[in-house]
C-alpha positions, 0 to 999 in steps of 0.5 A: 821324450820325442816319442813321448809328445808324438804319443801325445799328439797321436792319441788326441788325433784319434780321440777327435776322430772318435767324435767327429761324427755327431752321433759319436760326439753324443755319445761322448758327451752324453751316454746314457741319452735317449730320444734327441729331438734332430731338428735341434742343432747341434753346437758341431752343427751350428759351429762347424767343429766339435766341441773340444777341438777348439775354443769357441768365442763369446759372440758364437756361444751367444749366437748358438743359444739364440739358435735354440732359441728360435727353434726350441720353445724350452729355450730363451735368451736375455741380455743383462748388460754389456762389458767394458769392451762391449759384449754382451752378458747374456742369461738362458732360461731353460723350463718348460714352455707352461712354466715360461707362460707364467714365469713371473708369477713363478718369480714373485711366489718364489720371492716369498722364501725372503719373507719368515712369516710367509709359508714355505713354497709348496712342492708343486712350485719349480725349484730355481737352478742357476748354472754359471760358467767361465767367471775366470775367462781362462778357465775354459771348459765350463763355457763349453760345457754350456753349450752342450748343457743347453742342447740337450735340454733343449733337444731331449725327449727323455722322460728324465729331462721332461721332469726337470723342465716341468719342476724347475727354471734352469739359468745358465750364464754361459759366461760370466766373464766375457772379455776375459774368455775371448781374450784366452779363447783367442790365445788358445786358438792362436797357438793351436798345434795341429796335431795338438802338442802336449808339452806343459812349456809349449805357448798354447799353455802359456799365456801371455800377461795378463792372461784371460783369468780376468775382466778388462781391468784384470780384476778377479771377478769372483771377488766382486760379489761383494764389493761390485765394482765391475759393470759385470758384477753389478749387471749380475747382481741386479738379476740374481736378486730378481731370483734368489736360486735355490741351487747355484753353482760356479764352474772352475779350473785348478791345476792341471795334475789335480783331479775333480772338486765339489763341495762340501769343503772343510769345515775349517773353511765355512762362514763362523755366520752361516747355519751350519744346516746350509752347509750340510746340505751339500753332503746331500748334494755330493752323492748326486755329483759323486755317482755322475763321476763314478759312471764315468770313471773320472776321480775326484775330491771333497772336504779340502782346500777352497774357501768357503766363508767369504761372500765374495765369491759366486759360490758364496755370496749365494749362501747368504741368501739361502741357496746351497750353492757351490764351487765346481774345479776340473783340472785344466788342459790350459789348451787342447791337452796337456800333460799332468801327473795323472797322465793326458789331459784332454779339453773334452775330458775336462768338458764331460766332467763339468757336463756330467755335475752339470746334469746332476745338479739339476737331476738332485735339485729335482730330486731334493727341492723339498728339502731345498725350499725348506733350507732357504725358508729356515735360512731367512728366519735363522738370519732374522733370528741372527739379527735380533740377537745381535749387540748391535740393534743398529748401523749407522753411517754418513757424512754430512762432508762427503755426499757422495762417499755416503750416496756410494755406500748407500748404494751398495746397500741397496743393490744388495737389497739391505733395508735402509732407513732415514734417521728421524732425528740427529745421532751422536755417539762417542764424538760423532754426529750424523745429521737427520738427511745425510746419514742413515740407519741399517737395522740388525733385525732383518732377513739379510742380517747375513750380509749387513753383519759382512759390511760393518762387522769385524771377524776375526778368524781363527784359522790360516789356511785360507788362499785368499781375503779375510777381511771384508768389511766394506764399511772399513774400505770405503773410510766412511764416518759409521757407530754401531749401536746397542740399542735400536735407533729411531729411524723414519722413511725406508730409502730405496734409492740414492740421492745425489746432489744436483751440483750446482755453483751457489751464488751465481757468477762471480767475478772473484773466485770459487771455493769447492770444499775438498771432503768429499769423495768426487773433489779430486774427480772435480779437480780433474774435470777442471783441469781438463777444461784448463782451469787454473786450480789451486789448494789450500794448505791450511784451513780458512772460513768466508761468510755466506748469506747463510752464514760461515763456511769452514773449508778445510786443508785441500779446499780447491780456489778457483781464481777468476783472474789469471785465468786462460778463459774467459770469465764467462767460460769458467763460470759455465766450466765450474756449472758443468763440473758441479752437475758432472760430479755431483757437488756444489761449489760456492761463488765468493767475490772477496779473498777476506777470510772471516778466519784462517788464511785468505784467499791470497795466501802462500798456502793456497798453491797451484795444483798441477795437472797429473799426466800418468804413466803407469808400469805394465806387463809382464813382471807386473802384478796384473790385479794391481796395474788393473786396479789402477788403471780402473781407478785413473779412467773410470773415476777420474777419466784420467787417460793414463799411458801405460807402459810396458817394463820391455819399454822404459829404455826408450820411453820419453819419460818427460812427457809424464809428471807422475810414475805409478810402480804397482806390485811386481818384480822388476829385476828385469829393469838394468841400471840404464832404467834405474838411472833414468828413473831417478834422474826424473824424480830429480828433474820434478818427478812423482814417482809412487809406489805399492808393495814390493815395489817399494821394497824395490825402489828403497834397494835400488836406492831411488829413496833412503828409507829402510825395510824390515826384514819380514819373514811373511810367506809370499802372499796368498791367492792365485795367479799373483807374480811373486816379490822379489826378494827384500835385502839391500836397505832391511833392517833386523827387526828388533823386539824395540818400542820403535817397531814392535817386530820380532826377529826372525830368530824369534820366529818359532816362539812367537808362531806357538802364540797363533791357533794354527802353529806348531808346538815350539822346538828347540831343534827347529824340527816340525812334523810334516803334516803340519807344514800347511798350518805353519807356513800358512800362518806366516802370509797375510792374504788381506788382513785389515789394520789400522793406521794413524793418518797425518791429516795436515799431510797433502797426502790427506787432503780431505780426510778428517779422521786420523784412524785409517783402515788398510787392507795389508795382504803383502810382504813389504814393511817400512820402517818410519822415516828418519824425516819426522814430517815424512811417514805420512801414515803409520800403523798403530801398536795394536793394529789388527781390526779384522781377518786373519793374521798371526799373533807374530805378523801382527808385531811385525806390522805394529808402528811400521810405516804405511805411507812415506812422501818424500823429496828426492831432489826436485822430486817426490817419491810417495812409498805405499807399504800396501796396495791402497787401490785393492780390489778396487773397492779401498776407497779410504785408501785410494783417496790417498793415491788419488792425492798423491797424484795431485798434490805430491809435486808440493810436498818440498815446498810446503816448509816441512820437507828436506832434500834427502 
């Protein structure tokens, strides 16, 4: 075995000293070149290593294309914005210095492909190419492959290359995920062996929690197309929409013993919305990619595996807007080399594949950019067509409630460059009511139909194979008050842009109180923002009405009372405070100078209580699913401004844990945590503590006993996606799932029969044996990779302050279900008997979930612990549900004195 890792170690050294000299690098990276323009550096040159021989950092990737910049007229650099830690994101455009001089005449005729009554571009017009690298920072061939994809465009004097630059502007986004490449760069450059060490165990190919796959806030940014939560992603979207590529491609890593992927993928796998003829023309695509990889001898696959429906991804959400655009997958050395089933895998090895499919998109979107602008033009009119046909003429949205959920949808709208209008008259349909300026209308009929159906429409999937989310629909995540509509409803003014409340305090200074309705989206960050300024606030239980000079105001349970007396400031400095607060978060408050309600209770009642002000300590590291701590922590800062602690699971044995009032236990395994740790949690619950819980975390909380509530043994497959820390195992507190009116589950007895039920199990056998080749259907159809269900919400529940409707949408993509507590007043939330809106999930998951618990707020002596089934923060974009997340840190701590709770 040792001669085996010296072999290792040996072969790569001579591999490097193979390409140390530039004219060997050259000739590793690029075969057949020609002519290369020697007054051009290269990255060796500029960097001082060969590319391949280490990771090269954001800064210096951006400081080389700044180098070509200067010394090449081909060659240009802009900054599109700046990440959370600072760095820049950066896109190089790479054409011919005629095309460059009238790039933005090139831009608007391009624009023109939008539009199905404008001709198709004429073949003299540059076909538009955009290349980008590294979105998953640990995926770290690509952003080298951008380096050496920019030198050559820039230093060939090949006819070929002439070619390209004269009938095409080539973007390339040498890294799509800045934070996250230098966090893994440095983490390779950190435990580089010198000679390299091979072995998969070894800590170069190791990294630590939370690794480099994601942004700041460890979310997967190839999942936020659609919902651009990031800053990255939104900086991103603004510029592809100034473009609409013809060709876009998105470079990734997968496993290391794998070989090469590029589209087409299964057929299985393609958007039921998207025109099939888009996703032909990958085939065409595929013969360029194929022979690149052919010349160099390097093997490959299509037609298996990767998602390709969803427009969440980079090499998805293009398509949806006509451009044939695809994922790229090299095997990953994780690392200078690494062993695999294939034998070595070295970093230059998994640079020149890219390298190589680099070029040949280029090379075939010159070659067939005809036939590409004639694919995107006919996308625009199918997606018309789409449209007009559609049941629903009409979307409509807003809540009068809640301005600023309305305004953020609204604004997603529009950065997705959907056409918005302003209703011309009040709407109503079953029940609901949207009023002419605070509501509006989204017409079917319009060229990106595609992406408005994505929002607001259900899909029901009929195959389980897919490694990730399937139900997208942002209109149900964000719990905003909508109808689709059958017939097309008037609509006034085209919105172009936001409109956010000034935020004022109505009626001026008052020497009494303040009321702030707590509806809207931005009142728990107003709660905040008060009690950061040491504001006394407290909240209603029950509803009241005051009169106004404009008539009554209803506020509902959650309203915020902001006492005048009693308070720590003076009446002066409360009133500015309130001002601020109001302007900051973009919601009126109203000055009352009474406590005599007009109905309900007044202002002096028990049932107005003092809220406490969270401080948050969060369970991190490793053990703890990343996305989920993320997510959490993005939501306390960038919503709140709330500085949580976060506290790594190593460091719960000597943590002071009476500094916080509330726990957050994301997702994770926690097996590492001894009974010390345990004890110590729930002595503090019972000193006063909130402890609150998601997924497996809960399943982990119930059989450590911290709360009595009980499990259903669920026979999900650990859930889907990559790079997710699987749940431990749920026994303890289970109960067998019985086929009762309680639950609605089955058994796992049952398990075979119920799977015939679903569109991709097998046949039933009264043996339990199943044909291999059908392993992957059946044991895909047990997960739930992220499903929406519906839930009936307890809005009397503090938990769900500020809601108004009782339908709540869920995003389920774990393992982890409930049964309803035994306390009748504590399943805050539970999943209706038919609770399947959208995505993909099996007929005998579906039972599984039916009238299981999705919330449950319980006392635990002096405590609370809140149990979420699910993950209510997802992906950043579950605004319904991490509304109640947000509540359970407010209001939780007031649960047991509120009269409808017992100790347990």
């Amino acid at each position: 075995m040792k001669n085996k890792h010296f072999f290792a170690g040996w072969l790569l050294a001579i591999l490097f000293l193979t390409i140390q000299d530039v004219s060997a690098q050259n000739n590793y990276y690029f075969p057949k070149a020609g002519a290369l323009n020697s007054k051009i550096p290269t990255p060796e040159q500029f960097l001082g290593y060969p590319i391949g021989s280490y990771f090269t950092r954001v800064e210096q990737v951006y400081a080389y294309f700044r180098e070509l910049a200067r010394v090449s007229d081909r060659v240009h650099v802009q900054t599109i914005g700046k990440t959370y830690e600072q760095r820049e994101q950066v896109i190089v455009t790479i054409t011919s210095p005629a095309n460059y001089n009238r790039l933005e005449q090139i831009r608007q005729e391009h624009l023109n492909q939008i539009d199905p009554a404008k001709p198709v571009l004429s073949a003299n017009a540059p076909i538009i190419i955009n290349l980008g690298y590294g979105v998953h920072g640990n995926e770290t061939s690509s952003t080298e492959v951008s380096l050496l994809t920019g030198y050559y465009l820039a230093a060939s004097q090949d006819a070929e290359t002439q070619k390209w630059l004269n009938e095409s502007v080539i973007f390339i986004d040498p890294c799509l995920n800045p934070d996250g490449r230098d966090r893994a760069a440095n983490w390779h450059n950190a435990y580089h062996s010198f000679p390299p060490v091979a072995d998969p165990i070894d800590k170069e190919h190791v990294e630590g929690w939370p690794a480099g796959r994601t942004n700041h806030y460890f979310t997967d940014l190839n999942r936020d197309w659609l919902n651009l939560v990031q800053v990255e992603s939104r900086n991103r979207i603004e510029f592809f929409h100034q473009w609409y590529p013809n060709v876009q491609i998105d470079f990734h890593e997968q496993g290391t013993s794998a070989t090469y992927y590029f589209e087409p993928t299964p057929k299985r796998h393609e958007s039921p919305i998207v025109p099939q003829f888009l996703y032909d023309y990958q085939t065409i695509l595929a013969k360029y990619h194929a022979k690149a990889l052919d010349d160099i001898g390097s093997f490959y696959f299509t037609k298996e595996n990767y998602d390709n429906l969803s427009p969440i991804y980079g090499s998805t959400y293009p398509k949806f807007f006509g451009s044939v655009a695809a994922t790229f997958e090299q095997a990953s050395s994780r690392g200078i080399v690494q062993e695999s089933t294939n034998g070595l895998v070295t970093f230059p090895f998994t640079i020149r594949n890219h390298l190589a499919t680099s070029f040949s998109t280029i090379r075939g979107a010159v070659a067939e950019k005809t036939g590409l602008f004639k694919v995107q033009k006919d996308f625009f009119k199918y997606a018309l067509d789409e449209g007009q046909k559609n049941p629903a003429k009409s979307y409509v949205f807003g809540d009068s409630k809640d301005i600023n959920l309305t305004q953020k949808f609204l604004g997603l709208l529009l950065q997705h460059r959907i056409k918005v209008y302003e209703l011309s008259n009040n709407f109503s349909q079953q029940g609901n009511t949207f009023e002419k300026g605070k509501a509006y209308v989204v017409p079917s009929a319009q060229p990106n139909f595609l992406l408005v159906h994505s929002l607001f429409e259900e899909n029901i999937l009929k195959d389980s194979i897919y490694y990730d989310n399937t139900g997208w629909s942002i209109i149900h995540a964000y719990g905003l008050k909508y109808a689709k509509v059958n017939a097309t409803v008037a609509k006034a003014a085209e919105v172009t842009k936001v409109n956010l409340l000034k935020g004022e305090v109505e009626g001026g200074r008052s020497a009494y109180a303040y009321l702030l309705n707590y509806s809207d989206y931005n009142a728990s960050k107003a709660l905040y923002q008060l009690q950061l300024k040491n504001v006394l606030v407290k909240t209603a239980f029950k509803s009241f009405t005051v009169n106004t000079s404009s008539g009554k105001r209803a506020y509902g349970p959650g309203s915020l009372v902001i006492p005048v007396v009693a308070q720590s400031i003076s009446a002066d400095s409360l009133y500015k405070a309130v001002q601020e607060v109001a302007a900051g978060t973009h919601i009126n408050i109203l000055s009352v100078n009474g406590g005599f309600s007009a109905e309900g209770i007044d202002l002096g009642s028990n049932n107005i209580k003092a809220v406490r002000k969270p401080e948050v300590a969060l369970a991190f590291g490793q053990g703890v699913t990343a996305s989920e701590a993320g997510q959490v922590w993005f939501q306390l800062n960038q919503q709140l401004d709330l500085p949580v602690t976060k506290i790594d699971l190593s460091n719960f044995a000597r943590a002071s844990l009476s500094r916080y009032n509330t726990l957050v236990l994301p997702g994770g395994n926690y097996s590492t945590w001894d009974n010390a740790v345990i004890e110590k949690i729930k002595a503090w619950i019972n000193d006063g503590g909130t402890l609150i819980t998601f997924q497996t975390a809960t399943a982990w909380a119930i059989q450590k006993g911290l709360v009595k509530e009980k499990l259903v043994e669920a026979d999900f497959a650990n859930r889907g996606g990559r790079n997710e820390t699987p749940p431990p195992a749920q026994q303890g507190n289970t109960v067998k799932a019985d086929a009762t009116e309680q639950t609605a589950v089955t058994n796992r007895q049952n398990n075979n029969a119920a799977v015939k039920d679903t569109t991709v199990a097998s046949k039933k056998n009264l043996q339990g044996r199943l044909d291999y080749a059908r392993q992957e259907d059946v044991e895909g159809s047990r997960r739930i990779n992220g499903a929406i269900f519906q839930a009936d919400l307890d809005i009397t529940n503090p938990i769900a302050f500020g809601i108004t409707n009782r339908k709540l949408y869920i995003n389920k993509n774990g393992p982890t279900i409930l049964l309803p507590s035994s306390n009748k007043y504590a399943t805050v939330a539970q999943y209706i008997a038919r609770p399947f809106v959208n995505g993909y999930s099996s007929k005998t998951n579906i039972l599984k979930v039916a009238n299981s618990a999705a919330i449950i707020a319980v006392s635990s002596g002096n405590g609370e612990v809140v149990l979420f089934a699910d993950d209510p923060t997802y992906r950043g974009y579950w605004l319904g549900t991490n509304r109640l997340f947000l509540n359970a840190i407010f209001f939780a701590n007031l649960l047991g004195g509120s009269g409808g709770f017992g100790e347990l």
